[in-house]
Rosetta silent file (secondary structure, phi, psi, omega in degrees, C-alpha in Angstrom):
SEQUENCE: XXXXXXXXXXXXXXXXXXXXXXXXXXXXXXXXXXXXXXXXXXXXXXXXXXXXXXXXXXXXXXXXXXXXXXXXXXXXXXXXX
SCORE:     score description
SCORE:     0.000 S_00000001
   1 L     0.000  140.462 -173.609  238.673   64.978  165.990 S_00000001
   2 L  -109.203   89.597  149.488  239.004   68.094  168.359 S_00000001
   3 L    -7.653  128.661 -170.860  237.160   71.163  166.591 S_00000001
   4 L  -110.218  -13.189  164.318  239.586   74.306  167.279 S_00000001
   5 L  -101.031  125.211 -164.013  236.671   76.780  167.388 S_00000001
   6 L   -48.656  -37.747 -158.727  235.915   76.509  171.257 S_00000001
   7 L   -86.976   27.129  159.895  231.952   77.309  170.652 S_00000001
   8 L  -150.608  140.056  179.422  231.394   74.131  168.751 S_00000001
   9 L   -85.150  163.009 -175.830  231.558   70.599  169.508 S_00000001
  10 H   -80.277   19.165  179.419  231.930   67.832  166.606 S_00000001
  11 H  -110.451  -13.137 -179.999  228.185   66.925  167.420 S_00000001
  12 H   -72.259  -62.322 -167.053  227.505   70.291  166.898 S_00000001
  13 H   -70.324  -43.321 -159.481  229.885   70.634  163.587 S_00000001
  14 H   -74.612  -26.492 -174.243  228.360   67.095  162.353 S_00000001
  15 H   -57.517  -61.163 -148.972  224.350   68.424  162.688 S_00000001
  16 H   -45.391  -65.980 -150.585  225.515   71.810  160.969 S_00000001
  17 H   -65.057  -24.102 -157.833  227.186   69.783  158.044 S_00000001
  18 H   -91.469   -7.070  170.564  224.176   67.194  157.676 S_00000001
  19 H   -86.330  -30.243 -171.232  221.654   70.206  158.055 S_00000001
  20 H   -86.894   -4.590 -171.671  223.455   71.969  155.093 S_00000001
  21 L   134.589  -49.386  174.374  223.329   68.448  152.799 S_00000001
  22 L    39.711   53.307 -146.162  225.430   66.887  153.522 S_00000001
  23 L   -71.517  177.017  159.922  225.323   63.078  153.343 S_00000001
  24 H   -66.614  -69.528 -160.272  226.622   60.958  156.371 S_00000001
  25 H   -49.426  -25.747  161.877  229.141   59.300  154.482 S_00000001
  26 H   -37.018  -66.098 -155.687  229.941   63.420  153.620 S_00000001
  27 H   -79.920  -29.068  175.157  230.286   64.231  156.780 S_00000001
  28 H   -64.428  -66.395 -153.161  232.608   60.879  157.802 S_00000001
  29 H   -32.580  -57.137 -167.550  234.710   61.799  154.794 S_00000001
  30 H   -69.588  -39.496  164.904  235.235   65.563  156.311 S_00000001
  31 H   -62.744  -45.527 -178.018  236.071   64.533  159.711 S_00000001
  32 H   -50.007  -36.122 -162.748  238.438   61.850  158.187 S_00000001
  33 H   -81.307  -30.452 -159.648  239.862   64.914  156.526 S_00000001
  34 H   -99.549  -38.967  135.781  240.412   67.124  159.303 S_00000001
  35 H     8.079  -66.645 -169.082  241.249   64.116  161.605 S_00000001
  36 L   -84.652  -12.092  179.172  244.345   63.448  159.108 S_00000001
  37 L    42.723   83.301  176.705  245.087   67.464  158.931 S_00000001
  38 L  -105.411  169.668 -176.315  244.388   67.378  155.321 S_00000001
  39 L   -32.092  133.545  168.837  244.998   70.439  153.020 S_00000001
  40 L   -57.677  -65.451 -166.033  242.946   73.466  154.384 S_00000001
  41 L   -65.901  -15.550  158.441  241.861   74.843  151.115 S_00000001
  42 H   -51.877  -33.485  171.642  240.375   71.188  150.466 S_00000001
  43 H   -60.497  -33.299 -162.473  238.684   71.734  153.618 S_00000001
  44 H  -103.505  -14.525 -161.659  237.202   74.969  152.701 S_00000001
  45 H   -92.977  -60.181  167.223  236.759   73.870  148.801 S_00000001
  46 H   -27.201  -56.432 -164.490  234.238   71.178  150.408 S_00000001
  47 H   -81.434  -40.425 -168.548  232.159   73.488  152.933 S_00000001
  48 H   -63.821  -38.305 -176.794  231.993   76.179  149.911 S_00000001
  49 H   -43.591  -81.016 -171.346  230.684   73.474  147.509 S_00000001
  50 H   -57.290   -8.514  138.814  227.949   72.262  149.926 S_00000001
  51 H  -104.420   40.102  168.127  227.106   75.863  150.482 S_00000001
  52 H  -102.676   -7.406 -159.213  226.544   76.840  146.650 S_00000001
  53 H   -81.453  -45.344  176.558  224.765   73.392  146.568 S_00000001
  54 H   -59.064  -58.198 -177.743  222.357   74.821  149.633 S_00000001
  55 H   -46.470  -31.170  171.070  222.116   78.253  148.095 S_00000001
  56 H   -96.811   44.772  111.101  220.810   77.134  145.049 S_00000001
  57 H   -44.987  -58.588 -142.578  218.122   75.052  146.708 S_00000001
  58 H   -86.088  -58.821  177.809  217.001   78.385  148.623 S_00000001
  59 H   -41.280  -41.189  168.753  216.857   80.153  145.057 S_00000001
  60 H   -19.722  -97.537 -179.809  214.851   77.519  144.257 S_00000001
  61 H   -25.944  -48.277 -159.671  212.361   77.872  147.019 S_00000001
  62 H   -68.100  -56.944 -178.331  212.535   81.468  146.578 S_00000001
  63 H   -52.358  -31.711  168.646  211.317   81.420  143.220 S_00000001
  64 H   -63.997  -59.274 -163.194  208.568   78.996  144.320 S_00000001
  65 H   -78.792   -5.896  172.704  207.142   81.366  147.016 S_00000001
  66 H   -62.328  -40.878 -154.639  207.771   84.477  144.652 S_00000001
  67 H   -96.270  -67.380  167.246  205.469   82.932  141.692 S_00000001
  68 H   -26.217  -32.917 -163.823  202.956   81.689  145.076 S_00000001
  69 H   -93.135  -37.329 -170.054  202.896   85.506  146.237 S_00000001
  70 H   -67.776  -85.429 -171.314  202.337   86.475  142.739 S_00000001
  71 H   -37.458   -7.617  179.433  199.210   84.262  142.581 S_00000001
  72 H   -98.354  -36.146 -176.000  198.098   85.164  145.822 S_00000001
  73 H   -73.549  -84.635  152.353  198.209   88.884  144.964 S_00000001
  74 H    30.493  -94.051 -161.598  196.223   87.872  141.777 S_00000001
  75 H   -50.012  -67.678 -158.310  193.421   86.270  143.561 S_00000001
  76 H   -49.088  -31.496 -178.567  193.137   89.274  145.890 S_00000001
  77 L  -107.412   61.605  160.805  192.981   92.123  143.454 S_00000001
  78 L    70.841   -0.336  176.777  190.355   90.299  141.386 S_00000001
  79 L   -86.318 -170.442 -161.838  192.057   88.178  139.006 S_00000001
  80 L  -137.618  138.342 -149.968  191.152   84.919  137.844 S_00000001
  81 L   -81.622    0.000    0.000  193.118   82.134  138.349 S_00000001
């Protein structure tokens, strides 16, 4: 598969998707896809998935270091854990 935006290579494209979740088998599938010049908005139905899948991870976390910050602020101004 030849990537059509010049400033990334598919070794490039495949870290990106396997950084965002990705699985391997993910990531064959989506080259297989583009490879075969399947349906765009399938293409774009994909990468939007895996990022709502990432975004709510990061809400996660966020909520984790939010209730941590709380408890740190806590401590500092005298409370008791």
């Amino acid at each position: 598969m030849k990537v059509t935006i010049s400033e990334i290579t598919d070794n490039a494209l495949a870290e990106l998707l396997k950084s965002s979740g990705m699985t391997d088998v993910e990531i064959r599938s989506f080259f297989e896809r583009c490879e075969n010049n399947c349906c765009c908005a399938e293409t774009v139905r994909i990468l939007r998935k895996t990022r709502k899948a990432l975004l709510d991870t990061i809400h996660k976390e966020q909520a984790v270091l939010d209730k941590l910050d709380n408890l740190i602020w806590s401590i500092e101004h005298g409370g008791a854990l």
